[in-house]
C-alpha positions, 0 to 999 in steps of 0.5 A: 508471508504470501501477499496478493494485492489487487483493486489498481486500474485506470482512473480519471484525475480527481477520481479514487481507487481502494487497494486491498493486500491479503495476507497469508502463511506467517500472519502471526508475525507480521508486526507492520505491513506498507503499500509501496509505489514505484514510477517509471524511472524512479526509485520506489518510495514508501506511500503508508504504512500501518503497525500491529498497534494501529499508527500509520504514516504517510509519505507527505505527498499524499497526507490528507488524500490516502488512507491507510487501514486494516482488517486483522480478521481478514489479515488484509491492509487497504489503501483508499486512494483519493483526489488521484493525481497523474504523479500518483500513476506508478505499480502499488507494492504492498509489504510486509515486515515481520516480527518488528517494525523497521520499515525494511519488509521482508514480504512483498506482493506481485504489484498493482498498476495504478493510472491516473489520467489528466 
């Protein structure tokens, strides 16, 4: 499975962005796909994740301000980020995991910076 994110960029605090994740190849396995974010100087943490049935979770710092949805026919996940804040500044990963959800991705895209200014 290929995955080419895109839609970072610099945005002001309060300010929101929308990450797309296109997949290709093996979609027929993907059974569940993550957006991904490391900051500089930290481990990279799971941000949302979405499985083939629809349920989605969230990190706890970002409930209630990034969505996480799909378009099977287009094999793409979104990430709609809202009310960014600076500590949300890090490179966007989006992954995916094949055959069976277990939050250990088998596929990760090339990464997409995402500055929040103050």
């Amino acid at each position: 499975v290929q995955l080419v994110e895109s839609g970072g960029g610099l945005v002001q605090a309060g300010g929101s962005l929308r990450l797309s994740c296109a997949a290709s190849g093996r979609t027929f396995s993907i059974a569940a796909m993550g957006w991904y974010r490391q900051a500089p100087g930290k481990q990279r943490e799971l941000v949302a994740h979405i499985t083939k049935a629809g349920s989605t979770n969230y990190a706890d710092s970002v409930k209630g301000r990034f969505t996480i949805s799909r378009d099977t026919a287009k094999n793409t996940v979104y990430l709609q980020m809202n009310s960014l804040k600076p500590e949300d500044t890090a490179i966007y990963y989006c992954a995916a995991e094949e055959y069976y959800s277990d939050y250990m991705p088998d596929s990760w895209g090339q990464g997409t910076q995402v500055t929040v200014s103050s």
